[in-house]
Backbone as CSV, one residue per row, in Angstrom:
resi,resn,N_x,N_y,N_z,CA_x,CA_y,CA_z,C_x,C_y,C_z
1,UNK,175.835,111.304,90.909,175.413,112.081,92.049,174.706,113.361,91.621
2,UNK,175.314,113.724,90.130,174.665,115.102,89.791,172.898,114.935,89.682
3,UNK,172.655,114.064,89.673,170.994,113.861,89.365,170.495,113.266,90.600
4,UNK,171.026,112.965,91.210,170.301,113.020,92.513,170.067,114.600,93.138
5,UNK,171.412,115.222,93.475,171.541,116.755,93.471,170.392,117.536,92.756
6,UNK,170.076,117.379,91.550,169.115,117.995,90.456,167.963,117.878,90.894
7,UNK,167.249,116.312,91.347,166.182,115.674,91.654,166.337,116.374,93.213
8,UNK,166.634,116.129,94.182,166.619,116.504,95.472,165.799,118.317,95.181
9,UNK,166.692,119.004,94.236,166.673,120.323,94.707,165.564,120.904,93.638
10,UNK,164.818,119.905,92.714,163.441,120.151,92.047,162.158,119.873,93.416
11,UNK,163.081,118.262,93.810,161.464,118.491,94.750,161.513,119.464,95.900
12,UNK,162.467,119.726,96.582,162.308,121.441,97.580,161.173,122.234,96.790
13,UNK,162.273,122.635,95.559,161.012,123.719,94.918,159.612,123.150,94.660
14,UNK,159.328,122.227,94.176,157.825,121.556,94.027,156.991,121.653,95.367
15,UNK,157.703,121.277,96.432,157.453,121.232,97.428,156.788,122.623,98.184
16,UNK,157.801,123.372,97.934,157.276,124.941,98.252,156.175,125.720,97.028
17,UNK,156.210,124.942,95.817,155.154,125.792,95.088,154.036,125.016,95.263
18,UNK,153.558,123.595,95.416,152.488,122.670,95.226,151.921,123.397,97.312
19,UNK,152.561,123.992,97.697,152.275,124.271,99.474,152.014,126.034,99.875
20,UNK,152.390,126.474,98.498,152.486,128.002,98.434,153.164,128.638,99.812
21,UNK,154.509,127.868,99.686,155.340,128.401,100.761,156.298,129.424,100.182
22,UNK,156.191,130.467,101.074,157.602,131.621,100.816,158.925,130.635,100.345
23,UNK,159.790,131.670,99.442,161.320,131.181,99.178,161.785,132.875,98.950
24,UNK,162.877,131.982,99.747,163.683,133.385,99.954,165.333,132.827,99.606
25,UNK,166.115,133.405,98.650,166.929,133.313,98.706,167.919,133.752,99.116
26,UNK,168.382,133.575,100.395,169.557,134.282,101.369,170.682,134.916,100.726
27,UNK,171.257,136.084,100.755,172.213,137.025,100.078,173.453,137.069,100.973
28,UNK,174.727,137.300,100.598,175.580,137.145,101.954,175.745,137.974,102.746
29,UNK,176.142,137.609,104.188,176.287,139.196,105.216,174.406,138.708,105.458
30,UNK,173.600,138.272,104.885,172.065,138.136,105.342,171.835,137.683,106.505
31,UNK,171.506,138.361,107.804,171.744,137.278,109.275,169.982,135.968,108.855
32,UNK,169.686,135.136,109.213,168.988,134.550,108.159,167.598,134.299,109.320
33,UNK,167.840,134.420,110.838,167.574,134.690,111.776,166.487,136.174,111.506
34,UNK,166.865,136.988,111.188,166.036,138.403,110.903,164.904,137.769,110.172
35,UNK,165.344,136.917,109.110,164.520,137.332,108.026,163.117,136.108,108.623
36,UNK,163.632,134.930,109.488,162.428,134.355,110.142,161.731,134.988,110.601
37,UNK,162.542,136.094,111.649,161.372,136.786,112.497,160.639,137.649,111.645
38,UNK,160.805,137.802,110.719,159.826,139.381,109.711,159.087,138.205,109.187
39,UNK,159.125,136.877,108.953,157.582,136.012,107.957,157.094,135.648,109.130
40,UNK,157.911,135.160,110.060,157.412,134.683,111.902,155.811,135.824,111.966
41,UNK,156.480,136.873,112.130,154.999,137.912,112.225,153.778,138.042,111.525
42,UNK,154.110,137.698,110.049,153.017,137.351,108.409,152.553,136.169,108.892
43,UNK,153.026,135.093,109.975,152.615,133.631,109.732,151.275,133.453,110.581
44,UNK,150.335,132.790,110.242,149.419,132.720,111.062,148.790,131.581,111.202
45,UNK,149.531,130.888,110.794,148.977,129.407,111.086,149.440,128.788,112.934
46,UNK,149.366,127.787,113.559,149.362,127.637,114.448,150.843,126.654,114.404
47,UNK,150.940,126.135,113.643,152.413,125.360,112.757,152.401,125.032,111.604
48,UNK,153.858,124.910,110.667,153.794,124.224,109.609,155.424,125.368,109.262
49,UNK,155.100,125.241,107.504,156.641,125.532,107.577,156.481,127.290,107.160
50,UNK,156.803,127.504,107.609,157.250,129.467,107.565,157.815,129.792,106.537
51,UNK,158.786,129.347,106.097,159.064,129.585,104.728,160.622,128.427,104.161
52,UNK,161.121,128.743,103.386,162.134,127.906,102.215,163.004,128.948,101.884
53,UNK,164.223,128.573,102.663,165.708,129.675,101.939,166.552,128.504,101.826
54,UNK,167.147,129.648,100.446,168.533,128.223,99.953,169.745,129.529,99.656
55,UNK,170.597,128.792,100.033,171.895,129.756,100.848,173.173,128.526,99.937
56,UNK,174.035,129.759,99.534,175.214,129.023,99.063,176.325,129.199,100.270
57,UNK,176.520,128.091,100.310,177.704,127.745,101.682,178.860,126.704,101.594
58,UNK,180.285,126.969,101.969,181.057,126.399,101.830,181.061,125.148,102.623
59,UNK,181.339,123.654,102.420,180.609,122.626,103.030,181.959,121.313,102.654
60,UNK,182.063,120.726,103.579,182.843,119.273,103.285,182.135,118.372,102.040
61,UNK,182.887,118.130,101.003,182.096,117.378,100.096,182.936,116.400,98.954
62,UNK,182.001,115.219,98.711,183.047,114.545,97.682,182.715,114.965,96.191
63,UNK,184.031,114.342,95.732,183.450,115.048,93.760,184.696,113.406,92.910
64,UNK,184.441,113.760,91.786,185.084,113.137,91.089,186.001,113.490,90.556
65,UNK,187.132,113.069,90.595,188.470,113.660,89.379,189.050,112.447,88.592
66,UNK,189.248,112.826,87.698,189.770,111.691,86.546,191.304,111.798,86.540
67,UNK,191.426,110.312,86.996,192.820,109.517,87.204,193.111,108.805,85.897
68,UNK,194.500,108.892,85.729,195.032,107.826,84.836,196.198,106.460,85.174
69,UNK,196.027,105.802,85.061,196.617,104.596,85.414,198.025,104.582,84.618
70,UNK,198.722,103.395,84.770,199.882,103.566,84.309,200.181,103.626,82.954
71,UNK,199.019,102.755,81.943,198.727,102.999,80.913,198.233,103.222,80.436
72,UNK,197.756,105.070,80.916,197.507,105.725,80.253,195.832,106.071,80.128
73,UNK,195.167,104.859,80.648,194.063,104.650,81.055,193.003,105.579,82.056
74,UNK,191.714,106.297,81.480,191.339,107.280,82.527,190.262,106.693,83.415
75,UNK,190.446,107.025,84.762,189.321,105.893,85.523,188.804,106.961,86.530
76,UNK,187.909,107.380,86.996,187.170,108.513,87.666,187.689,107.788,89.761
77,UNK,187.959,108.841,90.285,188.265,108.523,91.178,187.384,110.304,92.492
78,UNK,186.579,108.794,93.492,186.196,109.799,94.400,187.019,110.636,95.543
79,UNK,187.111,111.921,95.553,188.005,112.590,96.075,187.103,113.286,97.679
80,UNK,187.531,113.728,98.573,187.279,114.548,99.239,187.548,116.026,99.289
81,UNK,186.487,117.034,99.659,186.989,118.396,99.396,186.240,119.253,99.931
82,UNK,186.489,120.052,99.035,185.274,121.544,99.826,184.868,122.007,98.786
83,UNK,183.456,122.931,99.092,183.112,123.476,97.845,181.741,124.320,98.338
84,UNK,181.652,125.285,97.225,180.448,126.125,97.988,179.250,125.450,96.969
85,UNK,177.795,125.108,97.938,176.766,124.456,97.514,176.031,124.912,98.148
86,UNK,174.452,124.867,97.381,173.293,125.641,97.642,173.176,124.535,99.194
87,UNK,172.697,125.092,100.481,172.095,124.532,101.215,170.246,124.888,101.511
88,UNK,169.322,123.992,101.975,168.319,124.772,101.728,167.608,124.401,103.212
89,UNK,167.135,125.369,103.681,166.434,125.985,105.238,165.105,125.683,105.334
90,UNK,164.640,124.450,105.844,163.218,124.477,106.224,162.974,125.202,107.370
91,UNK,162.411,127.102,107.306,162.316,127.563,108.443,160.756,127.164,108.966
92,UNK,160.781,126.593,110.173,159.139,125.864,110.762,158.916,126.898,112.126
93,UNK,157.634,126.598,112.833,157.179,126.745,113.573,156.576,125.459,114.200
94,UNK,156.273,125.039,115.266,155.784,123.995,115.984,155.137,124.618,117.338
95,UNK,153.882,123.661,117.861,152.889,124.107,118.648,153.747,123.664,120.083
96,UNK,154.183,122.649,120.130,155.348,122.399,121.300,156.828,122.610,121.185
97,UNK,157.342,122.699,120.628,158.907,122.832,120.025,159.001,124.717,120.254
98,UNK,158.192,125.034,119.053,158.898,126.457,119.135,159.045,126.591,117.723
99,UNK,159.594,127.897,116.907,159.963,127.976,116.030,161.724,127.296,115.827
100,UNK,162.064,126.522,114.635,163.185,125.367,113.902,163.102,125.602,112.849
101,UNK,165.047,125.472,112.508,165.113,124.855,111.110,165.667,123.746,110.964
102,UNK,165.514,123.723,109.587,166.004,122.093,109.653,166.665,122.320,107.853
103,UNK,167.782,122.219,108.094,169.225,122.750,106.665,169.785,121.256,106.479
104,UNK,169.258,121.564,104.916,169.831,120.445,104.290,170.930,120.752,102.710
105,UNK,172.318,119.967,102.824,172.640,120.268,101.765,172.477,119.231,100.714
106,UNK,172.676,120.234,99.645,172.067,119.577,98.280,173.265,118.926,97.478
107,UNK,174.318,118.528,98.122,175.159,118.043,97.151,176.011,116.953,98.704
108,UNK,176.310,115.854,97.699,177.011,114.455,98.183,177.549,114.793,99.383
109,UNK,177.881,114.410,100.581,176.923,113.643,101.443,175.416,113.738,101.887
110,UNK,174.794,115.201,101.386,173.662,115.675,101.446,173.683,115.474,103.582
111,UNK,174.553,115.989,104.102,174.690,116.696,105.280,173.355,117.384,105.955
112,UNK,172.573,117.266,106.861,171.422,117.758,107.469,171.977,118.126,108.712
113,UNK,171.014,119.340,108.852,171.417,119.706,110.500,170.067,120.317,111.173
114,UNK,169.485,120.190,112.537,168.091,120.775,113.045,168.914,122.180,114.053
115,UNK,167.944,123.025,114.094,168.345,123.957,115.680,167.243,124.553,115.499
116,UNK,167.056,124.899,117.101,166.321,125.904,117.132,166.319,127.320,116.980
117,UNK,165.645,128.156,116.624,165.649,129.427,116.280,165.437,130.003,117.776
């Protein structure tokens, strides 16, 4: 899963440098809302994406822990849990919609969520 995680969160960044999109990396206590509306005002296109924040956030997630059997034997077993993981913010604008994001996390179940701003 770790290289999917790795791969997922190279192409974001590729994505935002091959598009010369803002990245902002969200700090905590950051309302993340502010910081749309201050590029919202820089943006001047009519739509597309406003910018790229990746935010560490505590999130439902699976991982691996190593089990041993009765003899002694170690066999990797998938667990459920929590854990804090980069999530990353496609903040957009749209010509009918409105300004959206659309948050995706970067680690196993890779969890997505849309709202509007």
């Amino acid at each position: 899963m770790a290289r999917i995680t790795d791969r997922f969160s190279a192409a974001v960044h590729r994505f935002a440098d091959t598009r010369h999109i803002p990245w902002v990396d969200f700090v905590k206590g950051q309302r993340k809302d502010d910081v749309m509306h201050e590029h919202l005002r820089q943006f001047t296109a009519p739509e597309g994406v406003v910018f790229i924040g990746r935010a560490q956030e505590k999130t439902p997630l699976f991982r691996t822990e190593k089990r041993r059997d009765a003899d002694g034997n170690s066999y990797p077993r998938i667990v459920k849990t929590t854990g804090i993981v980069n999530h990353y913010y496609f903040y957009c604008v749209d010509t009918d919609f409105g300004p959206f994001f659309l948050k995706f996390c970067s680690y196993f179940p890779y969890n997505a969520k849309r709202q509007r701003s």
